[in-house]
C-alpha positions as a Markdown table, in Angstrom:
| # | Residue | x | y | z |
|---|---|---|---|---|
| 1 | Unk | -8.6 | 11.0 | 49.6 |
| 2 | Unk | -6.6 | 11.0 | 52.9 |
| 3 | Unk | -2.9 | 13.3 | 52.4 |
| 4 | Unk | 0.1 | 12.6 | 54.3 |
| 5 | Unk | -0.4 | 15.3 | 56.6 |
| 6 | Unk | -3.9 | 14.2 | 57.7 |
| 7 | Unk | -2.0 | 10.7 | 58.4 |
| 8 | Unk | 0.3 | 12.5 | 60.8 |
| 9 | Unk | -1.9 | 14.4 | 62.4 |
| 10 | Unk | -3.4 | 11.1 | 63.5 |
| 11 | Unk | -0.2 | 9.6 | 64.5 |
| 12 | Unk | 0.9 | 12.6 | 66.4 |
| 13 | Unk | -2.7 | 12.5 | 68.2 |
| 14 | Unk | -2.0 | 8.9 | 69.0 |
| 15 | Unk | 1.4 | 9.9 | 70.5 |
| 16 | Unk | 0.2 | 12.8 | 72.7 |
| 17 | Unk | -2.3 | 10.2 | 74.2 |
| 18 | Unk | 0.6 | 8.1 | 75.2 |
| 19 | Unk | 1.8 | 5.6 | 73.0 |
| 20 | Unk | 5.4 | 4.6 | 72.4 |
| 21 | Unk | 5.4 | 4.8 | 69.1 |
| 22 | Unk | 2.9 | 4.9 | 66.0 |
| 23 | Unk | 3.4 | 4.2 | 61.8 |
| 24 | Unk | 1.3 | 4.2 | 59.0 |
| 25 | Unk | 1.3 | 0.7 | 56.7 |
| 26 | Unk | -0.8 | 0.0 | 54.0 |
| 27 | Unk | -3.5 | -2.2 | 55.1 |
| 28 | Unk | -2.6 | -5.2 | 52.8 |
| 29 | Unk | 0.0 | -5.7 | 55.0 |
| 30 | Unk | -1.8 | -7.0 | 57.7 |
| 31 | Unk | -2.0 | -10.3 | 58.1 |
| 32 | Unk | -5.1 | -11.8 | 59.1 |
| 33 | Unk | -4.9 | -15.7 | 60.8 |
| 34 | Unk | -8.4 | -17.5 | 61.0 |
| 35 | Unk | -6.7 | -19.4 | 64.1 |
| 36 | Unk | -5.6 | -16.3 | 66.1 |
| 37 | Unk | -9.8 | -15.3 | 66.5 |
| 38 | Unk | -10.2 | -18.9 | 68.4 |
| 39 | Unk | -7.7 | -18.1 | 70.7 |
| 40 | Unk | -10.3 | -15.6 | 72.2 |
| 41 | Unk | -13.1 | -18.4 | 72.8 |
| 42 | Unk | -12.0 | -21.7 | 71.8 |
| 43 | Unk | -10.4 | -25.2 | 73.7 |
| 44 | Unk | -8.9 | -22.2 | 76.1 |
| 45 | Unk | -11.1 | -19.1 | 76.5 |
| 46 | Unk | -9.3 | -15.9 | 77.4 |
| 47 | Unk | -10.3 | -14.5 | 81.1 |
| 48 | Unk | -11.1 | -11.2 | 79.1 |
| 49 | Unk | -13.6 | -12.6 | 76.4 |
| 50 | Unk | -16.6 | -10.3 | 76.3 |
| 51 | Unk | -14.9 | -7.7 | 78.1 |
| 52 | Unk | -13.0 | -5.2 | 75.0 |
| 53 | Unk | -15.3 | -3.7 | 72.3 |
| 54 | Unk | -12.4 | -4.4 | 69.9 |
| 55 | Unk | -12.7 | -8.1 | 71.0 |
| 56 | Unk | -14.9 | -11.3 | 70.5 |
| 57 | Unk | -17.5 | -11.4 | 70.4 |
| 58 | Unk | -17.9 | -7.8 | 70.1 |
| 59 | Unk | -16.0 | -8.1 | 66.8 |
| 60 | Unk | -17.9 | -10.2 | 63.4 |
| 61 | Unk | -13.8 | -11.9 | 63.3 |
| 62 | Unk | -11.4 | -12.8 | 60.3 |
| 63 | Unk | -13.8 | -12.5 | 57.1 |
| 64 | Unk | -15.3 | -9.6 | 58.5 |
| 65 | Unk | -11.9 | -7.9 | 59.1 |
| 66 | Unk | -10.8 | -8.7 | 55.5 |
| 67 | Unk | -13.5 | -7.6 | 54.1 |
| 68 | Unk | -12.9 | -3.8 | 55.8 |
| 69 | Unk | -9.1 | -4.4 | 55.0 |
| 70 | Unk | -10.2 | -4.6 | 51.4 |
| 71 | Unk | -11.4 | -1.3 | 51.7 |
| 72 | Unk | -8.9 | 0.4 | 53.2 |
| 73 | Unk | -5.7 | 2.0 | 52.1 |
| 74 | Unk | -4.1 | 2.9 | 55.5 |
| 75 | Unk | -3.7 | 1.7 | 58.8 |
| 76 | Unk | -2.1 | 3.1 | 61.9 |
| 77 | Unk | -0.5 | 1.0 | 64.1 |
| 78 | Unk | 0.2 | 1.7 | 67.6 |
| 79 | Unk | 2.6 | 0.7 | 70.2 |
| 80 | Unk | 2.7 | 1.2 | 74.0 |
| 81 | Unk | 6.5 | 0.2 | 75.3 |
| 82 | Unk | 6.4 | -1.3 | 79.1 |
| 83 | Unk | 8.1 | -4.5 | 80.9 |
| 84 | Unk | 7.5 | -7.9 | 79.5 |
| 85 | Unk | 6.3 | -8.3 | 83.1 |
| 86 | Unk | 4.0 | -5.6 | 83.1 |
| 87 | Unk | 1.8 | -8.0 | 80.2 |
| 88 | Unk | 1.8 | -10.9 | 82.8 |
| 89 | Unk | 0.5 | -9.1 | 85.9 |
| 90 | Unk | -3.0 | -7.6 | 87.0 |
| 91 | Unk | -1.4 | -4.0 | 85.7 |
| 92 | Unk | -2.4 | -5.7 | 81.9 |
| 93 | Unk | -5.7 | -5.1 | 81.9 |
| 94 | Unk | -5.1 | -1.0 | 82.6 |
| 95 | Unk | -2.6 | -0.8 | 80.1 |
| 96 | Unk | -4.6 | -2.2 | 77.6 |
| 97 | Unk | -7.5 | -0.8 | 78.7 |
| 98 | Unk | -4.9 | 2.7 | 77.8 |
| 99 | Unk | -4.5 | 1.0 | 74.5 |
| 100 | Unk | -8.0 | 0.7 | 73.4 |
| 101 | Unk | -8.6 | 4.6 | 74.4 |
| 102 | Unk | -6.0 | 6.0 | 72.6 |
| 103 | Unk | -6.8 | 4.2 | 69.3 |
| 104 | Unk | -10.7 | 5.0 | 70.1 |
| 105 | Unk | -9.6 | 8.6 | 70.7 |
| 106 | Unk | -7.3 | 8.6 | 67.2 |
| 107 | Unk | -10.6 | 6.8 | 65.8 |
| 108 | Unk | -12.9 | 9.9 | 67.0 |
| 109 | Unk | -11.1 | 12.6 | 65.2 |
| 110 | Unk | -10.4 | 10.8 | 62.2 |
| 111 | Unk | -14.2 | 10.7 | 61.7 |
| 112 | Unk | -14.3 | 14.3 | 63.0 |
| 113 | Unk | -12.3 | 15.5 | 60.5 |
| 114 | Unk | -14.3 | 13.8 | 57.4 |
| 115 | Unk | -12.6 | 10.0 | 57.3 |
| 116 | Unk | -14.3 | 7.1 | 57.2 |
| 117 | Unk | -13.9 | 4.2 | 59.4 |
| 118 | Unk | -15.8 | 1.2 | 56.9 |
């Protein structure tokens, strides 16, 4: 069973890596929209399909996702605080580039430390 303190260590890794801000929710509190997934590859495909391991179609979508939210207690969310403007520039791909490191970096050492991802 995961403690408190093993939570925070994760959080305050995630934080030292750069983001703004990070908090632990229980996983049933994500909410997870069939329509968002065809966003990525639907009537409009986004200029970054194929491109994030944490995207389609690197990613089996919604019923997949439920499926590991079923077995999971926690998640960590994390936050990375810039311009509105920032998000609608070519500096968007860097920052979430940054994004995805972090939470791959938090991911690492939660395994390392005896936590299982699935």
């Amino acid at each position: 069973m995961i403690s408190k303190q093993h939570l925070e260590q994760l959080t305050q890794e995630a934080e030292r890596l750069g983001a703004s801000a990070c908090a632990v929710i229980s996983s049933k509190k994500i909410l997870v929209k069939d329509d968002l997934a065809a966003l990525c590859n639907g009537e409009y495909t986004c200029p970054n399909y194929g491109l994030a391991a944490s995207c389609p179609p690197s990613v089996e979508g919604p019923a997949e996702f439920r499926k590991w939210q079923s077995q999971s207690k926690y998640s960590i969310t994390v936050k990375i605080e810039l311009p509105t403007s920032v998000m609608f520039s070519d500096e968007r791909k860097g920052v979430m580039q940054r994004l995805h490191q972090i939470v791959a970096a938090v991911e690492q050492k939660a395994v390392a430390t005896g936590l299982s991802l699935r």
